[in-house]
C-alpha positions as CSV (number, residue, x, y, z in Angstrom):
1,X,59.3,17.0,88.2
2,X,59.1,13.7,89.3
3,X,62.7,13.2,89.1
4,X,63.2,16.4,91.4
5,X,60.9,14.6,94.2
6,X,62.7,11.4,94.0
7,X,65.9,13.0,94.5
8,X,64.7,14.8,97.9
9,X,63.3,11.2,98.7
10,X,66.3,9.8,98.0
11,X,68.8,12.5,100.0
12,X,65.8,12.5,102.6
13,X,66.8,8.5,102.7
14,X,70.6,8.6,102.8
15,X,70.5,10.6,105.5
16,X,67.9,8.3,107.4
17,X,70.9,5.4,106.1
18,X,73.6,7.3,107.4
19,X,72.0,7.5,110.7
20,X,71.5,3.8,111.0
21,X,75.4,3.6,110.2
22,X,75.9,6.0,113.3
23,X,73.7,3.6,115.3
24,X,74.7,0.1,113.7
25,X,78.6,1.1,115.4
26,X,76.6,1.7,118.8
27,X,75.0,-2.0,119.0
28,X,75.9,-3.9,121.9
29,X,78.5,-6.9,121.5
30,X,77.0,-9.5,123.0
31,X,79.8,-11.8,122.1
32,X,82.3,-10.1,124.1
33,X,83.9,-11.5,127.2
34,X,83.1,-8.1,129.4
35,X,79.2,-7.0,129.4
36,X,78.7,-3.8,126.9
37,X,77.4,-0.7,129.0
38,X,74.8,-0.3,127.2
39,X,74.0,3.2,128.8
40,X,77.3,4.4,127.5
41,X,76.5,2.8,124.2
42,X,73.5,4.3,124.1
43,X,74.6,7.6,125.0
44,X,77.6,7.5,122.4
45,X,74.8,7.2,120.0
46,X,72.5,9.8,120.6
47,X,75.8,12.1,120.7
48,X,76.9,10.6,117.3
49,X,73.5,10.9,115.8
50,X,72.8,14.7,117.3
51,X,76.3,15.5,115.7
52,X,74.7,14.5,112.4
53,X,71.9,16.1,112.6
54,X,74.2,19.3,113.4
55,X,76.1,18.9,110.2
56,X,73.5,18.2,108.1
57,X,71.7,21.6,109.4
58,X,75.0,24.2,109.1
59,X,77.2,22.1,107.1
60,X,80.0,22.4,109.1
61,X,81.1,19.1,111.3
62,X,80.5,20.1,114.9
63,X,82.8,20.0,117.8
64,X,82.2,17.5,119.7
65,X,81.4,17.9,123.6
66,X,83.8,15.4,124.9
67,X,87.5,13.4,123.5
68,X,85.1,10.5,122.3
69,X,87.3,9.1,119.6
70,X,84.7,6.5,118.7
71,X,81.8,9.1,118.1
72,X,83.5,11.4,116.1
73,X,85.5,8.0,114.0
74,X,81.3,7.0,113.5
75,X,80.1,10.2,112.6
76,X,82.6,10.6,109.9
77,X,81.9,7.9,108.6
78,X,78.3,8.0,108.5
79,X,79.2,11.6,107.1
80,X,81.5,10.5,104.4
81,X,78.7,7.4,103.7
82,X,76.0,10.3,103.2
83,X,77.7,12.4,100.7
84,X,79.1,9.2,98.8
85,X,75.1,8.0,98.5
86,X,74.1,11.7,97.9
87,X,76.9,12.6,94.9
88,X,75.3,8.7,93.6
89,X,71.8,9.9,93.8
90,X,72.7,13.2,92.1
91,X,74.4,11.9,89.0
92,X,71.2,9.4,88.7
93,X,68.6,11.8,89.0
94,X,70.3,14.2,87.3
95,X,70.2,12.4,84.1
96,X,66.6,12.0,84.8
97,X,66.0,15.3,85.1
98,X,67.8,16.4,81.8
99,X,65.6,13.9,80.1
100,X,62.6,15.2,81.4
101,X,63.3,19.0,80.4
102,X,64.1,17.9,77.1
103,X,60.7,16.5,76.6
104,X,59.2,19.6,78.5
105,X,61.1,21.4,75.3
106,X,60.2,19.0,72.7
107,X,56.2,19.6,73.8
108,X,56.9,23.6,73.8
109,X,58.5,23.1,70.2
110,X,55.5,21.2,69.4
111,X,52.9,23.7,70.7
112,X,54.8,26.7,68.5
113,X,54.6,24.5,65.7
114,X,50.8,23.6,65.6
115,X,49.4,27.1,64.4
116,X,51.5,26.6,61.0
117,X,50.3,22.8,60.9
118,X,46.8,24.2,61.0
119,X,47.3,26.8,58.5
120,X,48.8,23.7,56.3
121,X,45.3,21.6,57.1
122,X,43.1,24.6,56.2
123,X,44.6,25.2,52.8
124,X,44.7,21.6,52.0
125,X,41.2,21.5,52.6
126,X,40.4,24.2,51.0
127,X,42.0,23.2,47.8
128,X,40.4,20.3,47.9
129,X,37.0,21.8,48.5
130,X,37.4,23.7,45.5
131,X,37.8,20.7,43.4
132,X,34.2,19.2,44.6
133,X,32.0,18.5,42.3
134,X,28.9,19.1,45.2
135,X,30.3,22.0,46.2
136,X,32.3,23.3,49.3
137,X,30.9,21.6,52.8
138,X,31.8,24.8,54.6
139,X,32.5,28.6,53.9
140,X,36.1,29.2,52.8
141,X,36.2,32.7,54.2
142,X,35.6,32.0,57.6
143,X,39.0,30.4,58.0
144,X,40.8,33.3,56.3
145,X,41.4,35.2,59.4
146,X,43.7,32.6,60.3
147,X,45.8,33.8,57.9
148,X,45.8,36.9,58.6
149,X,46.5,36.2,62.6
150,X,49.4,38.3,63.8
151,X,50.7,35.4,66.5
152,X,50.5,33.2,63.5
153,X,52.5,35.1,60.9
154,X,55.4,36.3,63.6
155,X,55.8,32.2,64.6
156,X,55.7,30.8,61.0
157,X,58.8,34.1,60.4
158,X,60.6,32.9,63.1
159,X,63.7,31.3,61.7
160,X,65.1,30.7,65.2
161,X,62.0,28.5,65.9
162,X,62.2,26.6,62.4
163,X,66.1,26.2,62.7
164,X,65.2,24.5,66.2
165,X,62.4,22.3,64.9
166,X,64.5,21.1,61.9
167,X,67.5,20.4,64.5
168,X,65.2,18.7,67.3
169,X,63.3,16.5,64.4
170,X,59.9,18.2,65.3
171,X,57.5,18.9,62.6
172,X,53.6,18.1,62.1
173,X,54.5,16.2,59.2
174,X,57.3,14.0,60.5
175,X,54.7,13.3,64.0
């Protein structure tokens, strides 16, 4: 799960990145011989940016208002910057995310398994209560019910469940 958050972080940031590309081809030159109208830059921007924003909401790249060949050259760009950084992020957290199911799986195996490990405990003990010479510590028959437990007969039958734990290495006794 904390894969799955870092990824909206992540996408949440490229896009934040992307914007800064849209902004970063709107700076003012200040080495240039002619002054930069910065108004114009300005404006350029906050049409490049609200383009963005558009696309990123319907997914289609919108129309822009006027023939602006350098706003629509930055917002593609910034557009084709985003998806490069997002397609990154999502083969990276991906992985992460198949990891952490597999361990979700590996505990859920684990959990199924633990009523036979119990059943293995008691009769050990019992056996070896039986062999005291002081007698047993505790009643035998009180853990007989155990036994007897419907949940725990129908998972220690289950041969998909034991096929599964032998594949995935998951036993009590290998732990």
């Amino acid at each position: 799960m904390q894969a799955l958050y870092a990824y909206q972080q992540a996408v949440a940031a490229d896009l934040l990145l992307a914007q800064d590309l849209i902004a970063a081809a709107f700076v003012p030159d200040l080495t240039a011989d002619v002054a930069p109208d910065r108004r114009l830059l300005e404006g350029q921007r906050k049409m490049g940016e609200a383009q963005l924003r558009e696309w990123h909401r319907t997914g289609e790249v919108p129309e822009s208002g006027s023939d602006d060949k350098a706003v629509a050259a930055a917002v593609k760009n910034a557009i084709e910057y985003y998806e490069r950084l997002v397609n990154k992020e999502a083969g990276f957290y991906g992985g992460q995310l198949m990891h952490g199911a597999e361990s979700i799986h590996d505990q859920y195996l684990h959990l199924l398994n633990m009523p036979q490990a119990l059943l293995g405990l008691i009769t050990e003990d019992n056996e070896r209560e039986t062999r005291r010479f002081t007698g047993p510590r505790f009643e035998v028959g009180d853990t007989a019910r155990l036994f007897e437990n419907a949940a725990f007969v129908k998972l220690k039958e289950n041969e998909q469940l034991l096929q599964t734990t032998i594949k995935r290495k998951l036993q009590w006794t290998d732990s």
